[in-house]
C-alpha positions in Angstrom: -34.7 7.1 -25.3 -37.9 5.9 -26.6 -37.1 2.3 -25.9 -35.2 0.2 -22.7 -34.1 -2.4 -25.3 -30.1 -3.5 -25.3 -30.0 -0.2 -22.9 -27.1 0.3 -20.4 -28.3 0.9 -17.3 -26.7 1.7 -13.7 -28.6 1.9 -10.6 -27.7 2.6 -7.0 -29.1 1.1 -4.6 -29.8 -1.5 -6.2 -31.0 -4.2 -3.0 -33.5 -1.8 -1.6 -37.6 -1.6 -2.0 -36.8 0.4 -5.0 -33.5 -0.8 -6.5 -35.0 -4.6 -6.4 -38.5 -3.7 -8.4 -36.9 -1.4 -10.7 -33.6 -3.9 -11.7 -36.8 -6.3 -12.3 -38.4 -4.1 -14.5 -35.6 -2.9 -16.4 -34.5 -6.1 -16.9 -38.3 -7.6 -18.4 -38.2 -4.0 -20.8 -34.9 -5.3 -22.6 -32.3 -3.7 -20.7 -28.8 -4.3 -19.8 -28.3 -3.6 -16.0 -25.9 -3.8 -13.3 -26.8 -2.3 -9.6 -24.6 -0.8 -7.0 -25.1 -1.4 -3.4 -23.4 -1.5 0.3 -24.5 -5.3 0.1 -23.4 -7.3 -3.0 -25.0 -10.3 -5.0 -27.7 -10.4 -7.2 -31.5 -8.9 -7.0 -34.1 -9.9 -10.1 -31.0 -11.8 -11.5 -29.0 -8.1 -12.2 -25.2 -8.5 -10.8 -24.7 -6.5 -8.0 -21.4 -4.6 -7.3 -20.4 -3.9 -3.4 -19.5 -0.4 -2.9 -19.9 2.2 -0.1 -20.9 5.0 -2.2 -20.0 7.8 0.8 -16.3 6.4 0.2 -14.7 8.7 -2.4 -12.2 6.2 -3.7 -14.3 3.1 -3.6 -17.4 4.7 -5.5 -15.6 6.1 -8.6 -13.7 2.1 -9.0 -17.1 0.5 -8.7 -18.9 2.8 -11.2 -16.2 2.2 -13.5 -16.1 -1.8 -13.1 -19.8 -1.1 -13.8 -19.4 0.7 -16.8 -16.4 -1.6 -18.2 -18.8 -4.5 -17.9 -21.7 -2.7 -19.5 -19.3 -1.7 -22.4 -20.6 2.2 -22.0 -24.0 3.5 -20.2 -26.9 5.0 -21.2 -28.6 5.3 -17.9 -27.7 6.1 -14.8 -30.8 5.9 -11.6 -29.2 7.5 -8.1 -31.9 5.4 -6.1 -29.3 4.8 -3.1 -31.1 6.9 0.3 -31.3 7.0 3.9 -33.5 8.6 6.2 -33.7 8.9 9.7 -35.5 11.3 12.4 -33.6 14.5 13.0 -35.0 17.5 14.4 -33.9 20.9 13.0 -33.9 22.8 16.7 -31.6 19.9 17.6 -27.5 19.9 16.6 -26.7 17.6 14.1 -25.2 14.4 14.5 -23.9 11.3 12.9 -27.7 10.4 12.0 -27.4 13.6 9.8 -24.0 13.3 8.7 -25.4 9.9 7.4 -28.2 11.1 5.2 -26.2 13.9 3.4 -23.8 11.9 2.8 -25.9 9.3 0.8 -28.5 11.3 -0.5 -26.6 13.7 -1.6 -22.6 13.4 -1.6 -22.7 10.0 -2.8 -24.8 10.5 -5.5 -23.0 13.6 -6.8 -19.6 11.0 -6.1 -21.4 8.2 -8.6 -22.8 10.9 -10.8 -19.6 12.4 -11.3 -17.6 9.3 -12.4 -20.7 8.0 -14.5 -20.7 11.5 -16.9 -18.3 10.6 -19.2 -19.7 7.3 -20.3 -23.1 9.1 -20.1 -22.2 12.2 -22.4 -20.3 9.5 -24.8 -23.7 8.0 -24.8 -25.9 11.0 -24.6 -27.5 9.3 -22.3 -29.6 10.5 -18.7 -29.3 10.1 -15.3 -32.8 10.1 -13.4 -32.3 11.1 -9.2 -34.7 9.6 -6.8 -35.5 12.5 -4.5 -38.5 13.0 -2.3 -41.5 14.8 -2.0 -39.6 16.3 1.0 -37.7 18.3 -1.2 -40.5 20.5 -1.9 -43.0 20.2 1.0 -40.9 19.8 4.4 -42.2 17.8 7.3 -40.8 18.8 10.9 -38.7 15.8 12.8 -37.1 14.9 9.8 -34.9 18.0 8.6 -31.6 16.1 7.6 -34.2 13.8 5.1 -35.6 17.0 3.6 -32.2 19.1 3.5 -30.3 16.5 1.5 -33.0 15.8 -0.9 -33.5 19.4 -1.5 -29.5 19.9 -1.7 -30.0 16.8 -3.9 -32.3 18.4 -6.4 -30.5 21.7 -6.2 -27.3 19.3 -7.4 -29.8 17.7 -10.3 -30.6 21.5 -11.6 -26.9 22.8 -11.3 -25.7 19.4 -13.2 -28.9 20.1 -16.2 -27.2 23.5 -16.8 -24.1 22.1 -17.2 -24.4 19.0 -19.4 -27.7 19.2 -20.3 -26.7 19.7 -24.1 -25.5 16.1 -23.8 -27.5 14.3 -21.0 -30.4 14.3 -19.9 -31.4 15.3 -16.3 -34.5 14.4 -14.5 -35.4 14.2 -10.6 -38.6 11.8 -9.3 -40.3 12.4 -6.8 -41.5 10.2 -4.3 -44.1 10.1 -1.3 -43.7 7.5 1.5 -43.7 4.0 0.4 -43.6 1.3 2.9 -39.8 0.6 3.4 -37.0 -0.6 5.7 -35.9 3.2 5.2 -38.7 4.5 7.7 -37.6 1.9 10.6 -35.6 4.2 12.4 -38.2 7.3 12.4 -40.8 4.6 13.7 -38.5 3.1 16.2 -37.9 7.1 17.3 -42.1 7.4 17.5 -42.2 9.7 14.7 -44.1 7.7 12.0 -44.9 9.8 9.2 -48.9 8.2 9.0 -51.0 10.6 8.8 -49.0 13.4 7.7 -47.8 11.7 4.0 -49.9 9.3 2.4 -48.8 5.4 1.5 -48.0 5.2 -2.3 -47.3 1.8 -4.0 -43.5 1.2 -5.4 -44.5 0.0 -8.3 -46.0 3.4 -8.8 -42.3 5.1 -8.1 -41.0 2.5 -10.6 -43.4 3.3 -13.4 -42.3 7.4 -12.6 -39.0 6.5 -13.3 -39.2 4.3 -16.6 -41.0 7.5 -17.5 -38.1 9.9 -17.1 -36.3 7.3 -19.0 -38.1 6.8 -21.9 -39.6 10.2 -22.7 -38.5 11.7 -25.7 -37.0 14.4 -24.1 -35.8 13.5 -20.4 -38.6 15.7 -18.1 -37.1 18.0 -15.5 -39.2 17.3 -12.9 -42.0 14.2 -12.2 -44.5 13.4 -9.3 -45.8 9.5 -8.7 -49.0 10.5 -8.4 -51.7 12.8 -9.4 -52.0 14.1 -5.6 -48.0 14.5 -5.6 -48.4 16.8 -8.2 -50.7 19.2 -6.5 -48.8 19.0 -3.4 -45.6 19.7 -5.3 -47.7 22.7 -7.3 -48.9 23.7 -4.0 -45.1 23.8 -2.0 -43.8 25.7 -5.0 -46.4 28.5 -5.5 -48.1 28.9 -2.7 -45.9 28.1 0.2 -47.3 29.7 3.0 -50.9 28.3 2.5 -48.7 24.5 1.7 -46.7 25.5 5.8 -50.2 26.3 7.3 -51.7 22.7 6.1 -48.9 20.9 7.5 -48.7 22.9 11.1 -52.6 22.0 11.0 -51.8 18.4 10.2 -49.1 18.4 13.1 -51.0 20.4 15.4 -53.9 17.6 15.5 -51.4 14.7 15.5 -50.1 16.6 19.0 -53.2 17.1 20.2 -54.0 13.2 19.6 -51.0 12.4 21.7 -49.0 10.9 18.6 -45.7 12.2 20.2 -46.3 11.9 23.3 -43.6 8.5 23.6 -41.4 10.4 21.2 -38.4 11.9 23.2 -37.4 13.6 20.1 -40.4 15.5 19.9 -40.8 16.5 23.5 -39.8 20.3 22.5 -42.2 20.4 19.7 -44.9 19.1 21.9 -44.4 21.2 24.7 -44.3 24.5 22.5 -47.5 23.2 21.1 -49.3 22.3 24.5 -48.1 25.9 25.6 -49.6 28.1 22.7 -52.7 26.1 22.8 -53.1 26.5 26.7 
């Protein structure tokens, strides 16, 4: 898939910091592209279907409308994500119900009704994941769990249809979105622990995956995403050791210290270093 032109492309998530940039670009390369979202309308002039992708009767119809309309896909971008602080000493709750639902059951849901177009087409499906998949950050275990489910899903899904369709998984650092309000509002920012990268960076990462000659398993944004993935992957105790140093100084700077979430973290913290 050398070339975007007259493609047919499906992307989730379509009215978020991602899906909006991305439908833009597609769009400007040549490509024919409708978006799926809990809000519908248009974004960069690409039609937007309504669907609650966690629903598993109202996914599968909307994928389908999307594909009628298309007249086949080639493409398919799981971009749809939520995130959200959740601590893993802490039981879960509906705030991690949420985020394995969308990051992960709802894209396996959209995937799942998109592969027959796509294998008619021999076409790919790209998944938006997160650096968290790789390199976990404490106070935000439901975010890193479903990712890394997410890209466990993407490499059970290549073995299976990978003679047909391509299967590639991005993978993104933070980028400044409405998707980290929540883990602000809970005092758990993530500055200073992940570093800002520009979307238009994440977009460019994905038209890669699209338009390599052969679809890439795997591909970081950035240069420094790529060591940090290297580093998770083949060295993870020395990659756990750097982020407990990371965390350790943000405690001792009294970055949690309005973060009721955090209170059991900071506390073991202040007692080990006392």
């Amino acid at each position: 898939m050398s070339t975007l032109t007259g493609r047919r492309v499906l992307v989730t998530g379509a009215r978020g910091t991602f899906g909006s940039h991305l439908c833009a670009v597609l769009t400007a390369a040549g490509a024919r592209v409708i978006g799926l979202d809990r809000h519908p309308g248009t974004t960069a002039g690409v039609p937007v279907l309504g669907a609650d992708l966690t629903d598993p009767h109202a996914a599968p119809a909307a994928v389908h409308a999307a594909v009628n309309r298309l007249g086949g896909l080639d493409l398919l971008v799981n971009n749809a994500g939520v995130g959200g602080p959740a601590p893993a000493e802490l039981p879960p709750d509906d705030t991690v119900r949420q985020q394995i639902e969308v990051n992960l059951i709802a894209a396996w849901r959209t995937t799942a009704a998109a592969l027959p177009a796509l294998v008619d087409a021999r076409g790919r499906v790209i998944f938006v994941a997160s650096r968290m998949a790789v390199l976990p950050l404490p106070l935000a275990a439901a975010y890193g769990v479903s990712k890394r489910a997410l890209v466990a899903y993407a490499d059970a899904l290549r073995l299976e249809v990978g003679t047909h369709v391509g299967v590639s998984v991005v993978y993104p650092s933070m980028v400044t979105s409405p998707i980290h309000d929540s883990t602000v509002r809970a005092g758990l920012s993530l500055d200073g622990v992940s570093r800002r990268e520009p979307v238009e960076g994440v977009v460019a990462a994905i038209l890669r995956a699209a338009t390599a000659r052969r679809a890439p398993r795997d591909v970081a944004t950035t240069g420094r995403g790529r060591l940090e993935m290297a580093l998770a992957r083949h060295a993870p105790a020395l990659a756990d050791r750097l982020v407990r140093r990371t965390v350790a100084a943000r405690v001792a700077a009294g970055d949690f210290d309005g973060a009721p979430l955090a209170a059991g973290l900071v506390r073991r913290h202040r007692d080990a270093a006392g």
